[in-house]
C-alpha positions as CSV (number, residue, x, y, z in Angstrom):
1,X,-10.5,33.9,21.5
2,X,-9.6,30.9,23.7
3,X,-7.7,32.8,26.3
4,X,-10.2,35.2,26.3
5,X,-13.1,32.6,27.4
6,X,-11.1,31.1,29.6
7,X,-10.4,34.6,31.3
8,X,-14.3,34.8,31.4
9,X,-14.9,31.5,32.8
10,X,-12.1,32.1,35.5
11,X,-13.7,35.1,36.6
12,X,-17.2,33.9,36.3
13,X,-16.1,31.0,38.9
14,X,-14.1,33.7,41.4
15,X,-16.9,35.7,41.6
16,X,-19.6,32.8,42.4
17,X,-17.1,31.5,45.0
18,X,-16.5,35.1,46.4
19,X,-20.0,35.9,47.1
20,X,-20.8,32.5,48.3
21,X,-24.3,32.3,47.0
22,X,-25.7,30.5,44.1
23,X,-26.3,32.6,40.9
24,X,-25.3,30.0,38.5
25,X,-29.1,30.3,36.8
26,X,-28.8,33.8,36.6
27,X,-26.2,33.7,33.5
28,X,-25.6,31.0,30.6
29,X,-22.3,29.2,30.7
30,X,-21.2,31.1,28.1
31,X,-22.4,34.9,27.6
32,X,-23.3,36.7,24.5
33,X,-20.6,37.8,23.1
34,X,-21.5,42.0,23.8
35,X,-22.3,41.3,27.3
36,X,-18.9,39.4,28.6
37,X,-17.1,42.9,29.3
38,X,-19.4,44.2,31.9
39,X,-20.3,40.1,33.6
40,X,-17.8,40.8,36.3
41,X,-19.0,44.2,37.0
42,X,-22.9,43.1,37.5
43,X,-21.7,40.4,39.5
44,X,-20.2,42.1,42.0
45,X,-22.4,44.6,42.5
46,X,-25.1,41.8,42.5
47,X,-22.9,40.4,45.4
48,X,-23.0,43.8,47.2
49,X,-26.6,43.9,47.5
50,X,-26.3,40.3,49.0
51,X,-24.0,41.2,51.5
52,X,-25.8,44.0,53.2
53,X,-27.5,41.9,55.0
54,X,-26.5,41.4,58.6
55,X,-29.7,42.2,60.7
56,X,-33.7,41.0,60.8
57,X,-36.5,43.5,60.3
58,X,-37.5,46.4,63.2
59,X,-40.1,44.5,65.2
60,X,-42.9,47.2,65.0
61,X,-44.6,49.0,67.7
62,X,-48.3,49.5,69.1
63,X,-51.0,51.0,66.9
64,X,-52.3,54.6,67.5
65,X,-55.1,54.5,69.0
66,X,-55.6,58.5,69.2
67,X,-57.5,59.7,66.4
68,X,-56.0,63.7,65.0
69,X,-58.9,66.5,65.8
70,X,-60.5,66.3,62.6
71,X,-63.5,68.0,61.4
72,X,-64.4,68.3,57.8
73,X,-66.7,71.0,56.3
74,X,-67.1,73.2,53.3
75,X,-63.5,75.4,54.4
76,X,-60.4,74.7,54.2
77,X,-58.6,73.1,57.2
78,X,-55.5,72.3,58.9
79,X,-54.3,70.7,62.0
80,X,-53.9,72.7,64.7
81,X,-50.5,73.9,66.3
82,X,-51.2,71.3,69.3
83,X,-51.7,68.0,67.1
84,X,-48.2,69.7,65.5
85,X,-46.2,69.5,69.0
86,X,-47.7,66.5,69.8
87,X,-45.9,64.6,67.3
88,X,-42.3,65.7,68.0
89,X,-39.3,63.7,67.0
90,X,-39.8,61.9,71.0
91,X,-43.3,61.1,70.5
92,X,-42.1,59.3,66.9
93,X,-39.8,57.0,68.5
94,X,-42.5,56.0,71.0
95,X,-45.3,55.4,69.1
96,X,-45.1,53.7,66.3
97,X,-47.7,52.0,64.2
98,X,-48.1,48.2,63.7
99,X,-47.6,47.2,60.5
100,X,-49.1,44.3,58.5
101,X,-46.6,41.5,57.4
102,X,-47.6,39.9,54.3
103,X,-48.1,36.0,55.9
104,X,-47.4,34.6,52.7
105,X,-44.2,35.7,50.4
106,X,-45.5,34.0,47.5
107,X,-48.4,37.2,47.2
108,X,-45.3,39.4,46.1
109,X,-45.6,38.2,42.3
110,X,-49.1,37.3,42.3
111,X,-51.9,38.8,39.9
112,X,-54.3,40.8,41.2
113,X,-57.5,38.9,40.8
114,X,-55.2,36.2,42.6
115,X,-54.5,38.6,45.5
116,X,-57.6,40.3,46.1
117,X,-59.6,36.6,46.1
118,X,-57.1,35.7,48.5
119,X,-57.4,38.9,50.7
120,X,-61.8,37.6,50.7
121,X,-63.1,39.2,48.6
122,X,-64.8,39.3,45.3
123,X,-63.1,41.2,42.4
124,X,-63.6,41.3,38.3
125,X,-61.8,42.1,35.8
126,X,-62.4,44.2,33.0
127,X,-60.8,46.0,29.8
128,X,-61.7,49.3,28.0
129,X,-60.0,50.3,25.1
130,X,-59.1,53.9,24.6
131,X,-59.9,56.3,21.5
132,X,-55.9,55.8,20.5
133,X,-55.8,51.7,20.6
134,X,-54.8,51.6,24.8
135,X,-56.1,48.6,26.1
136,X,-56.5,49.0,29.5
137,X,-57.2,46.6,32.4
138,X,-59.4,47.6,35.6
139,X,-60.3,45.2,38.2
140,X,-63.6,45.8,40.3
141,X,-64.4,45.0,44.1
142,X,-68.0,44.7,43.8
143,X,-71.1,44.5,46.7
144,X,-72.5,41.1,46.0
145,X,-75.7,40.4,47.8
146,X,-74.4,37.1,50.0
147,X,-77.7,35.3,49.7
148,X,-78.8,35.3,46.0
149,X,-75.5,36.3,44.7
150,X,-76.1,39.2,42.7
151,X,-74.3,42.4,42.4
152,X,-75.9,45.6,44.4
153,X,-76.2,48.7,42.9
154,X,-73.9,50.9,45.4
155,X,-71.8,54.3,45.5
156,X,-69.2,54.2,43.7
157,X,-65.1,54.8,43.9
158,X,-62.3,55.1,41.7
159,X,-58.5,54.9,42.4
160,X,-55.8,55.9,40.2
161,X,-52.5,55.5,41.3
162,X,-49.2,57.7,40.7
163,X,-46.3,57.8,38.8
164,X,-45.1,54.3,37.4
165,X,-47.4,52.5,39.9
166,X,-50.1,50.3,39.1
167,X,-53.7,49.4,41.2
168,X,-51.3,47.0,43.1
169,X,-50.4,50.2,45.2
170,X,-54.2,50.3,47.0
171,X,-53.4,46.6,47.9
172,X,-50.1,47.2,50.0
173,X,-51.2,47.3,53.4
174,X,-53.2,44.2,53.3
175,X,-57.4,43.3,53.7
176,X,-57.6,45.3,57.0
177,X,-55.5,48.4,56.2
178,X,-55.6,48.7,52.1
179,X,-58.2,51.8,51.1
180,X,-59.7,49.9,48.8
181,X,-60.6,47.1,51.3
182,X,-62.0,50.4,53.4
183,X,-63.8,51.4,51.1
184,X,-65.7,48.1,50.3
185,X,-66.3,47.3,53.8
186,X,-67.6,50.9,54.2
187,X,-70.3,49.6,51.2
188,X,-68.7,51.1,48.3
189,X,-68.8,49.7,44.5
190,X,-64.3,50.1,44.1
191,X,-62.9,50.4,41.2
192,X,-59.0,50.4,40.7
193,X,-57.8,52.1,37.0
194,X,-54.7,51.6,35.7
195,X,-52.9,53.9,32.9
196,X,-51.3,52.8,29.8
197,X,-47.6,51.5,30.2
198,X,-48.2,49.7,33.2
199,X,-48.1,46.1,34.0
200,X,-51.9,45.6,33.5
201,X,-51.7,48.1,29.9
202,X,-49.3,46.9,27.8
203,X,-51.8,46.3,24.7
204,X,-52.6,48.8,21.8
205,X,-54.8,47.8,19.1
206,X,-52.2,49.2,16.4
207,X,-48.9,49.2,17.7
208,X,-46.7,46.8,20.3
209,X,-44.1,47.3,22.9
210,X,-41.2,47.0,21.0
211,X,-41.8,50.1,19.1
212,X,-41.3,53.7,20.3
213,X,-44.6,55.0,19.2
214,X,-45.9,52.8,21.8
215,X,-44.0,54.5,24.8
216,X,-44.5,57.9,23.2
217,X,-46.8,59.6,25.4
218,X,-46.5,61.2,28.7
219,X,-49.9,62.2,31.5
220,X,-51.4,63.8,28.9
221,X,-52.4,61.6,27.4
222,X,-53.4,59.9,30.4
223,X,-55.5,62.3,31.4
224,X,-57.3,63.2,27.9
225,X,-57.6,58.9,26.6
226,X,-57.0,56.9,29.3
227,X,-59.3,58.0,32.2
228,X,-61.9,59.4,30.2
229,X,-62.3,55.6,28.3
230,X,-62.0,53.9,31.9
231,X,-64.6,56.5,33.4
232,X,-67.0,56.0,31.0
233,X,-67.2,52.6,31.3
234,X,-67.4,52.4,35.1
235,X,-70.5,54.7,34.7
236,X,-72.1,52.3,31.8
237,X,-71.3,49.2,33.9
238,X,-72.4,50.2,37.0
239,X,-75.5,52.1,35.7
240,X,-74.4,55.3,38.0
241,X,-74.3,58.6,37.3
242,X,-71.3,60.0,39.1
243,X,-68.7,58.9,41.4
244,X,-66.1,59.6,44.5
245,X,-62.2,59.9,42.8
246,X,-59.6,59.3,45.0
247,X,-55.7,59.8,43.3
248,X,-52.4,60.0,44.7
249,X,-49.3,62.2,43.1
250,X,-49.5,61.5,39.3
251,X,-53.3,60.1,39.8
252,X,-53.9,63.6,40.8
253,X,-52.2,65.3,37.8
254,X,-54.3,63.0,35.7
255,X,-57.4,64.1,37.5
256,X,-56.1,67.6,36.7
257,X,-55.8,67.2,33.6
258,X,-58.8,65.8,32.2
259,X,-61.1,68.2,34.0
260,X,-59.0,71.3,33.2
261,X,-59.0,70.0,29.2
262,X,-63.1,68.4,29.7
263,X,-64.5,70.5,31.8
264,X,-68.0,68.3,30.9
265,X,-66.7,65.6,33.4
266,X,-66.6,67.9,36.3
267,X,-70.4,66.3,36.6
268,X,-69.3,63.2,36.7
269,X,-67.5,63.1,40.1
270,X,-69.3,63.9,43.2
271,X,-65.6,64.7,45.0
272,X,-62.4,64.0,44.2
273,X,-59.5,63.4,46.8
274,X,-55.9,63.6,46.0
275,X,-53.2,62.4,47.8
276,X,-50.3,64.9,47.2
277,X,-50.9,65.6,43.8
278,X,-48.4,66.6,41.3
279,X,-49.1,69.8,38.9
280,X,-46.5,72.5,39.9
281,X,-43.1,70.9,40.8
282,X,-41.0,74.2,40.8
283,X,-40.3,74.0,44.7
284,X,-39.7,70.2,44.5
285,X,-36.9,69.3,47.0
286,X,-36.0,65.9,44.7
287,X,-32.5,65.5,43.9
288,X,-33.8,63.5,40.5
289,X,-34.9,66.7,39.3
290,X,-32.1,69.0,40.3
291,X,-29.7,67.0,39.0
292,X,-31.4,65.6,35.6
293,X,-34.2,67.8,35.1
294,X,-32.7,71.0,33.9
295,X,-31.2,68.4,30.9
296,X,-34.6,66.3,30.4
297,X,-36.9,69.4,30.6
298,X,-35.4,71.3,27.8
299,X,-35.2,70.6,24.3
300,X,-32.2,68.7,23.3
301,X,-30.7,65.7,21.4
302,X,-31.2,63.7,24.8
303,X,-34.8,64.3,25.5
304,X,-35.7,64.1,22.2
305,X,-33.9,60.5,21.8
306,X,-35.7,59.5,25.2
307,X,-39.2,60.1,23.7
308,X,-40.7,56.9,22.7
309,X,-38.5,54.9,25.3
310,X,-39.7,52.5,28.7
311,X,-38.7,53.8,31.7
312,X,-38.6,50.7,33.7
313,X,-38.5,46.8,33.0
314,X,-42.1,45.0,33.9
315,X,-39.8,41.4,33.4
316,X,-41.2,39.2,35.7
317,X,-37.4,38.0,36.7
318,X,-36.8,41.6,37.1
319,X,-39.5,42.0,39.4
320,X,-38.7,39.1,41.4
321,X,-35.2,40.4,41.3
322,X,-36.1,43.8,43.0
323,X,-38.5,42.0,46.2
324,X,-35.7,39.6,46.5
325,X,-33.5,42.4,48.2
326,X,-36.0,43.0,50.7
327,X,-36.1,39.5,52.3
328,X,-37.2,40.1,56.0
329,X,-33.2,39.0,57.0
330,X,-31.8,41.9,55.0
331,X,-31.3,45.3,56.3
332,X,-34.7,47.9,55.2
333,X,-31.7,50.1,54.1
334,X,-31.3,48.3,50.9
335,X,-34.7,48.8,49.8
336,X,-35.1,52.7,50.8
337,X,-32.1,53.4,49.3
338,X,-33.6,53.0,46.1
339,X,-36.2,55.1,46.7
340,X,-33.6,58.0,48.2
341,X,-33.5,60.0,44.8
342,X,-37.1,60.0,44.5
343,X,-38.6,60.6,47.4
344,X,-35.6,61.8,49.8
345,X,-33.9,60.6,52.5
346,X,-36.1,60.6,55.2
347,X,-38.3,57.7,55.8
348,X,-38.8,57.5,59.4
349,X,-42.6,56.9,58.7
350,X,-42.6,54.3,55.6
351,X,-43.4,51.1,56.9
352,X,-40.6,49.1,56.8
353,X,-41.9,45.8,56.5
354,X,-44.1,46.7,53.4
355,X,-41.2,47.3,51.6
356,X,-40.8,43.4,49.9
357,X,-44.0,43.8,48.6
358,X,-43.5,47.4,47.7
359,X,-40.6,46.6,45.3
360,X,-42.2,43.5,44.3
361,X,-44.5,46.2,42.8
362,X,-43.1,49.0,41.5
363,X,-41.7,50.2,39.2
364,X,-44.8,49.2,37.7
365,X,-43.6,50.3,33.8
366,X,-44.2,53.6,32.0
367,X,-42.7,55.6,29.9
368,X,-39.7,58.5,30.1
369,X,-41.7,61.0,28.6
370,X,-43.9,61.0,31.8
371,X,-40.5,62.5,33.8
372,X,-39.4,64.4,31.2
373,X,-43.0,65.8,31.4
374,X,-42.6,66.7,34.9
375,X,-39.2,67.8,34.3
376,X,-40.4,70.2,31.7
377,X,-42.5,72.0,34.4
378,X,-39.3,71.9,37.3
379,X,-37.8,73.9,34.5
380,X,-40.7,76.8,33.0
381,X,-42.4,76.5,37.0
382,X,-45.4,75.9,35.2
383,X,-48.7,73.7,34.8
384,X,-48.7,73.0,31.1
385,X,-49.0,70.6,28.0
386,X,-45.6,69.1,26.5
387,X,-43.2,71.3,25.1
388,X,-42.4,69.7,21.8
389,X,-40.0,72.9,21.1
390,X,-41.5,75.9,18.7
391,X,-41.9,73.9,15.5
392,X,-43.4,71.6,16.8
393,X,-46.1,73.1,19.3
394,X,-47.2,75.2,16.3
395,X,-48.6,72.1,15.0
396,X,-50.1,70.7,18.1
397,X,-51.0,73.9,19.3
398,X,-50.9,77.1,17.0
399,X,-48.7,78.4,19.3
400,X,-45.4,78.5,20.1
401,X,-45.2,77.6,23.7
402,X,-47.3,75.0,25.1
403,X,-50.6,76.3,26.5
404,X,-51.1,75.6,30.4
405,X,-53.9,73.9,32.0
406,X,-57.2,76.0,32.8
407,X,-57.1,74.6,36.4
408,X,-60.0,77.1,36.8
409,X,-62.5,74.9,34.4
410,X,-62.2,72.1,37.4
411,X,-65.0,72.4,39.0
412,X,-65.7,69.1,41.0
413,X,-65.6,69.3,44.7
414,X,-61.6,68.8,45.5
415,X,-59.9,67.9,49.2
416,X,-56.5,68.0,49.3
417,X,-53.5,66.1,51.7
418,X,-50.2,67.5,51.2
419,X,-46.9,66.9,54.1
420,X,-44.4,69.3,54.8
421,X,-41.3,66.6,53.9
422,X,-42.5,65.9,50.3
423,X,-39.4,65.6,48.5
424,X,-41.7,65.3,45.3
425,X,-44.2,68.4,46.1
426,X,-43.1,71.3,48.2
427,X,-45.6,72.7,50.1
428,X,-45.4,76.1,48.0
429,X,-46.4,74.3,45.1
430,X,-49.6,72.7,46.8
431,X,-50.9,76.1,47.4
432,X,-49.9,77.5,44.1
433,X,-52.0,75.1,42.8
434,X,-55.0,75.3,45.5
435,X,-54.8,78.9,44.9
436,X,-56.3,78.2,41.3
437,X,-58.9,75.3,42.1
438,X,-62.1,76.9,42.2
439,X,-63.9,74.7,44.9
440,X,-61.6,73.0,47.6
441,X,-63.7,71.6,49.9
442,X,-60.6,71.1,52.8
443,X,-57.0,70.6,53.1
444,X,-55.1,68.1,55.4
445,X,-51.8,68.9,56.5
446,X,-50.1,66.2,57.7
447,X,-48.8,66.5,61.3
448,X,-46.1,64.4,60.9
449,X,-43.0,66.4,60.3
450,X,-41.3,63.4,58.3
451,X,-44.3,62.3,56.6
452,X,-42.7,61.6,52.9
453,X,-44.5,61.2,49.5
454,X,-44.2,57.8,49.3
455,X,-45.9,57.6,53.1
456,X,-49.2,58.1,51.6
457,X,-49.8,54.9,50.7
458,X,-47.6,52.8,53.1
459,X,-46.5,54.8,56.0
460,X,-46.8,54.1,59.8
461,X,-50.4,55.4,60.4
462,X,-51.4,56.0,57.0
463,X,-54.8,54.5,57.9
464,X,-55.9,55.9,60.9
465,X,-54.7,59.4,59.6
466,X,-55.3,59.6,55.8
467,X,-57.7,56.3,54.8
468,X,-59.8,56.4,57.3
469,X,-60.7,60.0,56.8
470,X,-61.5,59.8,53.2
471,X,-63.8,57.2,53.8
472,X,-65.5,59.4,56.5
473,X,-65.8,62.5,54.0
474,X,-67.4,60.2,51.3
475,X,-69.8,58.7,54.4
476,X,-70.6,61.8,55.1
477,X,-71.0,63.4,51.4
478,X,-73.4,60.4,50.9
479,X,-75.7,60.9,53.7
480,X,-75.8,64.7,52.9
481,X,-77.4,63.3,49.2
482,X,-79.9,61.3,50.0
C-alpha cells in the first residue's frame, strides 16, 4: 500500500509538471481509493484539452445588411432559387456576420434573473408545479409602464427550448440580438419555460434527484405535465386568453405533443413557430443515432438499465469546467468538437465567439430516456409514445405497440424553419411531418447551404434571417386581430 501511494503521488507530480498548468485544486492529495486507477488518465486528457490552444478567436466580419425576399402569407413558402445562388460557398467567406462578444466573462455562470437585469431589463421569476410533483421555474420579461411602474397588459410569447437546453438558450446572443430581447422591444409580454430535468427544474414535490424515478420520463411527459402546468399559469397571470409559441427542435416536439394528445389547447395559441422541430428522425444524418440508436431504441438490458438515469451533470464546477475550454485564446475547434456527434461537422455558420457562453450553458441536464425516446423513433421511422416493449404498453396503452401521435388533432396555426444541413432533422422528415399538420401557415427554408441545427439559435445571421422574421409574422398576426 505504500509503494503504491507513492507510485500515485509520483505520477500525480509528473503530470502537473508535464502540462505546466495549475490543477492542484482540481484533486485531493490523496484520491479515493476507487478513483486512483484512472487519475493519470483524466489528467492527461485534461492536459490535452489545455494544449490545443495555440491561436486567438476569428475576428468576425461586417453584418448583413441585405434582408432575404420574404413575404409571409396564408401558403407555404420558400426562398427562391436566386436568394439560393446568392449565398454560395464565395459569398460565405465574404460576408460574414458580426457577432456579439459577451463584454463580461463572469455572465457565463450567472443566474438568469442576474443576466437578464444586467442585459436592462426587467424579468420575474416564477414556479408552477405540475400534476406529477415537477416544480418548474419560468422567468418573465414583462412591459412595465416606465412612469408609474406597473405592469401593462400586452401580447404575449412563450419560448421553450430543445433538447437538454434551458431558457438560457434565448439569451445567447446578447440584449441586441437574443429573440427574447426582440420580442420585448417589439412590445411583447415574454415568457421563457423551462422542462423538468433542467437546471431551473430539479424539484419534485415527492421524489429527489438521487432516485431514478426522478429521471424516469422522456418528452412525453413534457409535453402532457410540464407545458400544459406552465401554460396555464402564464394565461392566469397575465389575465390573456391565448398566446404566440415559439420552440426550437425538442421545444417543437413538446409543442407536438401536447396538442396532438390535448387537442383543447389548440385554442390557446394564436401561432406557433418552430425552429427545426424534432418528431420524425428516420432521415436524421446524426452519427449519435446511427451508431447508438439502433442499441438505445430497442428493448434490451441496456435501455432498460438507462431508464431512470441523468444524462448530463448540472455541477456548477462541471459547468465552469466546460466554458473554461472556450477561453477566447483557445482554438473554436475544441468547443465544436463536442458538438460534432450531435449536430455534424459542418459549422461554418455557428458563431464562433458564442461558443464560451454556449458551453457555459448547455448541457443544461435531462434525462436519457429523452434520447432513447428519439432513438426509439430513428428505429420504427415513426412519431409515437414510448415503447415500454409488449407487456408493458398493454398496461399503459391496451395495446401492444405504442400508439403514435394524432398530428392531425393540431390545429393551431404552425410556420415552420427547417435547413438543408440539419444533421439532427433531414429535410424528408420535415415534410413528412408538414404533410400531416393540418394548418401550416408557411415554411422557411433556409438559404444557407451549411446552416446546422444548432445555427438556429447562435449562427452568423440568425437574427436578421430567422428572429427578426418571427417577430414580423407575430406584428403582423396582431394587427390583423385587432
Amino acid at each position: 500500500m505504500v509503494r503504491a501511494a507513492a507510485v500515485r503521488r509520483a505520477i500525480r507530480r509528473l503530470s502537473f509538471k508535464w502540462a505546466n498548468i495549475n490543477t492542484r485544486r482540481l484533486w485531493a492529495s490523496k484520491p479515493m481509493p476507487h478513483m486512483h486507477t484512472c487519475t493519470h488518465y483524466i489528467r492527461v486528457h485534461i492536459y490535452a484539452f489545455w494544449q490545443v490552444s495555440a491561436s486567438t478567436w476569428a475576428r468576425p466580419g461586417h453584418i448583413l445588411n441585405k434582408q432575404p425576399p420574404f413575404s409571409l402569407g396564408n401558403r407555404l413558402l420558400q426562398f427562391s432559387e436566386k436568394n439560393k445562388t446568392a449565398t454560395d460557398d464565395n459569398n460565405a467567406t465574404k460576408n460574414h456576420v458580426a457577432a456579439t462578444v459577451r463584454a463580461n466573462k463572469k455572465n457565463w455562470l450567472k443566474k438568469k434573473v442576474r443576466r437578464i437585469q444586467n442585459d436592462g431589463y426587467n424579468v420575474e421569476r416564477h414556479s408552477v408545479t405540475t400534476k406529477d410533483g415537477y416544480v418548474l421555474t419560468l422567468h418573465r420579461i414583462p412591459q412595465v409602464d416606465p412612469e408609474l411602474g406597473s405592469l401593462l397588459r400586452r401580447p404575449v410569447v412563450f419560448l421553450l427550448s430543445g433538447l437538454y437546453a434551458s431558457s438560457d438558450v434565448w439569451l445567447l446572443n446578447g440584449r441586441e440580438d437574443s429573440l427574447a430581447y426582440l420580442l420585448w422591444r417589439a412590445g411583447y409580454d415574454v415568457w421563457l419555460g423551462n422542462n423538468r430535468g433542467n437546471i431551473y427544474c430539479r424539484k419534485n414535490m415527492w421524489r429527489n434527484t438521487t432516485e431514478r424515478e426522478f429521471w424516469d420520463f422522456s418528452w412525453h411527459e413534457m409535453g402532457v405535465y410540464d407545458l400544459p402546468a406552465q401554460v396555464d399559469y402564464v394565461l392566469r397571470t397575465t389575465g390573456q386568453k391565448a398566446m404566440h409559441f415559439v420552440g426550437i427542435s425538442q421545444g417543437g416536439t413538446v409543442f407536438l405533443v401536447l396538442n396532438s394528445m390535448m387537442p383543447q389547447y389548440n385554442a390557446v395559441f394564436k401561432s406557433a413557430t418552430l425552429l427545426a422541430p424534432v418528431a420524425y428522425v428516420s432521415n436524421t444524418k446524426s452519427g449519435l443515432a446511427k451508431v447508438i440508436g439502433p442499441v438505445l431504441g430497442t428493448r434490451n438490458y441496456v435501455s432498460k438499465m438507462l431508464e431512470g438515469v441523468e444524462m448530463f451533470s448540472t455541477n456548477k464546477f462541471f459547468k465552469k469546467f466546460l466554458s473554461m475550454t472556450c477561453l477566447e485564446n483557445e482554438k473554436p475547434l475544441v468547443c465544436i468538437s463536442r458538438l460534432w456527434p450531435a449536430v455534424g461537422y459542418d459549422t461554418r455558420f455557428l458563431n464562433k465567439t458564442l461558443l464560451p457562453d454556449l458551453m457555459a450553458n448547455f448541457p443544461a441536464g435531462g434525462s436519457v430516456k429523452q434520447l432513447m425516446h428519439y432513438f426509439q423513433g430513428y428505429v420504427s421511422t415513426r412519431f409515437r409514445q414510448y415503447d415500454y416493449g409488449p407487456e408493458r404498453n398493454w398496461l399503459h396503452y391496451q395495446q401492444l405497440e405504442p400508439p403514435e401521435y394524432a398530428l392531425e388533432n393540431v390545429s393551431t396555426p404552425v410556420t415552420v424553419f427547417f435547413s438543408e444541413n440539419d444533421y439532427i432533422v433531414a429535410p424528408a422528415d420535415i415534410w413528412r411531418l408538414l404533410t400531416r399538420l393540418p394548418n401550416v401557415e408557411a415554411v422557411y427554408k433556409v438559404p444557407w447551404k451549411r446552416w446546422n441545427h444548432f445555427d438556429f439559435i447562435c449562427g452568423l445571421g440568425v437574427r436578421e434571417y430567422i428572429f427578426d422574421n418571427i417577430v414580423l409574422s407575430m406584428n403582423r398576426y396582431e394587427q390583423r386581430t385587432r
